[in-house]
C-alpha positions in Angstrom: 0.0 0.0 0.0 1.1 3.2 -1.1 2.6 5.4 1.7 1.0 9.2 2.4 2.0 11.7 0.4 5.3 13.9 2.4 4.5 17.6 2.9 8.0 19.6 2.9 8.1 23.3 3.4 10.6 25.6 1.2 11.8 28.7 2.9 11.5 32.1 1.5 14.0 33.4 -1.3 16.5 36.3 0.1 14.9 39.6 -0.1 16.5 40.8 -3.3 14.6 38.2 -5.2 11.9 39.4 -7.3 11.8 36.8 -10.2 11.6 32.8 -9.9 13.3 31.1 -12.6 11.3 27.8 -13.7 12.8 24.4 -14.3 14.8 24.6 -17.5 13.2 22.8 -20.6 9.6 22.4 -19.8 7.7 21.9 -22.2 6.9 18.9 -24.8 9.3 16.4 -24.3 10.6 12.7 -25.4 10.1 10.3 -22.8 13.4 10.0 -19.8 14.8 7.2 -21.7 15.6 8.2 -24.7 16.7 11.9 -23.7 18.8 9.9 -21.0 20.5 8.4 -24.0 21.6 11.8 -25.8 22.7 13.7 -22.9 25.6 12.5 -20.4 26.4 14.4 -17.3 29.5 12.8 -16.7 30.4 14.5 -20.0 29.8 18.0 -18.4 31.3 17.7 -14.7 34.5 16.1 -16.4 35.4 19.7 -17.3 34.8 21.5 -13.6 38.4 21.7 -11.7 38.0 21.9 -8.2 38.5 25.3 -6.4 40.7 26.4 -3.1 37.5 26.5 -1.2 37.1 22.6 0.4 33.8 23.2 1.7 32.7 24.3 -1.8 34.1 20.9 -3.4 32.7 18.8 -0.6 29.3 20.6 -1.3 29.9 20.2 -4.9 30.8 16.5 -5.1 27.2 16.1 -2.4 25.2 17.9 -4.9 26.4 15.9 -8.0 25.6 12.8 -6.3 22.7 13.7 -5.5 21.8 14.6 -9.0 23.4 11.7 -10.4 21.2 9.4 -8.0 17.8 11.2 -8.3 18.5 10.9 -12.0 18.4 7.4 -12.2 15.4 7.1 -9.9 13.3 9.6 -12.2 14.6 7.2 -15.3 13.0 3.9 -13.3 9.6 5.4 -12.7 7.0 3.7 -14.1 4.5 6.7 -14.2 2.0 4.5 -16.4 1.8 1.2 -14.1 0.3 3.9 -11.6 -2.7 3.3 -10.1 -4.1 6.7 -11.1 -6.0 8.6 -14.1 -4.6 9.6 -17.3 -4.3 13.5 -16.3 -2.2 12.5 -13.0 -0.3 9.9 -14.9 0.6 12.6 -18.0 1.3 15.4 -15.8 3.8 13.3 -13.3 5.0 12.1 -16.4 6.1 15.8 -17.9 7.2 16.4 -14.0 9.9 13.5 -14.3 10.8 14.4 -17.8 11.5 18.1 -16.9 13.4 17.3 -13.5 15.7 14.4 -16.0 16.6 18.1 -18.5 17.3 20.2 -15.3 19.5 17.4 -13.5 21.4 16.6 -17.2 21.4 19.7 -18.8 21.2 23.0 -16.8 22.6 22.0 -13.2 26.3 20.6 -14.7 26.5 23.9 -16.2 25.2 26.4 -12.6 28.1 23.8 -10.6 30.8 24.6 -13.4 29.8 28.5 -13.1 30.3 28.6 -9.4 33.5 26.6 -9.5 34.9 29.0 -11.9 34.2 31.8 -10.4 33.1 30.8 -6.4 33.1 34.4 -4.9 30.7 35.2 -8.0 27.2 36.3 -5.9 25.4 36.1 -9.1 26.6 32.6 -10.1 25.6 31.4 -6.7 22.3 32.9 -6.6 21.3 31.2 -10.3 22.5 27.7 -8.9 20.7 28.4 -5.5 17.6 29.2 -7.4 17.9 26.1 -9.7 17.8 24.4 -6.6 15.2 26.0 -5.3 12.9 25.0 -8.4 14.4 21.2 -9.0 13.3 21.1 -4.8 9.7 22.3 -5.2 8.9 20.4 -8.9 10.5 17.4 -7.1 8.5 17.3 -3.8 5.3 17.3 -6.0 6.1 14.5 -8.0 7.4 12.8 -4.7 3.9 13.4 -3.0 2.1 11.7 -6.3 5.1 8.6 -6.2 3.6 8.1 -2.7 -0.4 8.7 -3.5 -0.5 6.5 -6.4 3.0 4.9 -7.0 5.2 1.8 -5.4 6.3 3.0 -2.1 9.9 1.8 -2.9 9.9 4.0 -5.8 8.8 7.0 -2.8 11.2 6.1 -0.4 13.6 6.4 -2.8 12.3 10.2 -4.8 12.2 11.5 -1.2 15.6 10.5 -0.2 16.5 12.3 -3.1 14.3 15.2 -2.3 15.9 15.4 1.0 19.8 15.4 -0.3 18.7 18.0 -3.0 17.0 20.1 -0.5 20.2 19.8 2.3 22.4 21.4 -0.8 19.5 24.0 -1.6 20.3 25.2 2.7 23.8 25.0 1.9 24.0 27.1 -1.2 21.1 29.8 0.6 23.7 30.0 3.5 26.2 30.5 1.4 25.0 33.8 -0.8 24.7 34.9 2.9 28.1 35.3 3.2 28.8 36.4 0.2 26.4 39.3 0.4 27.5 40.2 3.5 31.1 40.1 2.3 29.8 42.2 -0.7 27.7 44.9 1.4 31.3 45.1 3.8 32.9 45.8 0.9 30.7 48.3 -0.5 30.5 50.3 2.6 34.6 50.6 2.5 34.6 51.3 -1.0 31.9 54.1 -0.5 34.0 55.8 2.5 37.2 56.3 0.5 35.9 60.0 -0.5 34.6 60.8 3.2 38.0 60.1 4.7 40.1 61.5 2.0 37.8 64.9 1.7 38.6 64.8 6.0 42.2 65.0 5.2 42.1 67.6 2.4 43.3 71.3 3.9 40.5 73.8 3.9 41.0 75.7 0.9 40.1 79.8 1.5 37.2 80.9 -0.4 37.2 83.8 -2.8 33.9 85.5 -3.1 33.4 87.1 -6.3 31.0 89.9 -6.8 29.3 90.4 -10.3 27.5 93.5 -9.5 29.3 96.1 -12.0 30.0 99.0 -9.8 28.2 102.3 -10.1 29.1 104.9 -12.4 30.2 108.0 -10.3 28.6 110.9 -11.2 29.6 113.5 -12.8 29.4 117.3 -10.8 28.3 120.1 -12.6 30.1 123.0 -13.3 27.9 126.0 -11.8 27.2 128.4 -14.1 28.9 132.3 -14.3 26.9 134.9 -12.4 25.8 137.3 -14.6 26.8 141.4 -13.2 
């Protein structure tokens, strides 16, 4: 018997985020299998290089696993053995189909962007925000794996949906840092004129008047008394 469906709450986006990017590539689609068979994502992590930062490769090698295994999970679903109708069975179909693109396609390349540039607040936020998406599309088809699919094949989506979401924290604690690091460097930058206008002698002031001076006027000559 099918297990109950797992609620899992998301928290917010940071406050600076106005626009939620959707899961790359939905839309029609062939089925897992043979898109599995035309993209590899080993082909795309082989190029990353590991950075200086060890807690960023240890995060990074998590987060590839994790994709790597939910992959392969989303490829065994058998969305059409479900006990369930056609409009649940076709739209956790597209669901799986759209989380196999993201995991294959877009996430090797938001990893490889961080690792080249890890300090990079923007890089992070577009990976974080991948993550965020791949979390929320992932817990709904988890929830209809458990309503109306094997409950090995739910045990095993929200084990995934738990590693994915642990590296979703990781990544949201991380732009943190880096935008508190950013804002710290901001203010310094920003008080470079303050301190050096401080040090700058007073320069005297030179008041200029444009008002053309009056014309004196001319005195009369009195005239000769006549005798």
């Amino acid at each position: 018997m099918a297990q109950p469906a797992m609620k899992i709450a998301f928290s917010p986006l940071l406050a600076c985020v106005l626009i939620a990017t959707p899961i790359a590539g939905v839309g029609a689609s062939a089925p897992i299998q043979a898109a599995n068979s035309r993209s590899n994502p080993q082909s795309n992590q082989s190029s990353a290089t590991p950075t200086s930062d060890p807690s960023l490769n240890d995060l990074v090698a998590r987060l590839r696993a994790a994709a790597e295994k939910s992959d392969a999970d989303l490829v065994r679903l058998r969305v059409d053995k479900w006990k369930a109708d056609s409009a649940n069975k076709q739209q956790s179909q597209a669901s799986a189909e759209s989380l196999h693109r993201n995991l294959v396609n877009a996430l090797p390349d938001l990893i490889q962007a961080v690792l080249t540039a890890p300090s990079s607040l923007l890089a992070n936020f577009r990976l974080y925000r991948d993550l965020n998406a791949l979390c929320d599309k992932f817990s709904g088809l988890a929830e209809s794996t458990g309503a109306f699919g094997p409950s090995k094949d739910y045990s095993a989506l929200a084990a995934d949906l738990a590693q994915l979401d642990y590296a979703r924290q990781q990544f949201a604690e991380r732009m943190d840092l880096l935008a508190g690091a950013s804002d710290a460097e901001l203010a310094r930058l920003r008080s470079r004129p303050a301190a050096a206008a401080a040090k700058a002698p007073a320069n005297s002031k030179v008041v200029v008047d444009d008002n053309p001076l009056p014309k004196k006027k001319r005195k009369s000559s009195p005239s000769s008394s006549q005798p």
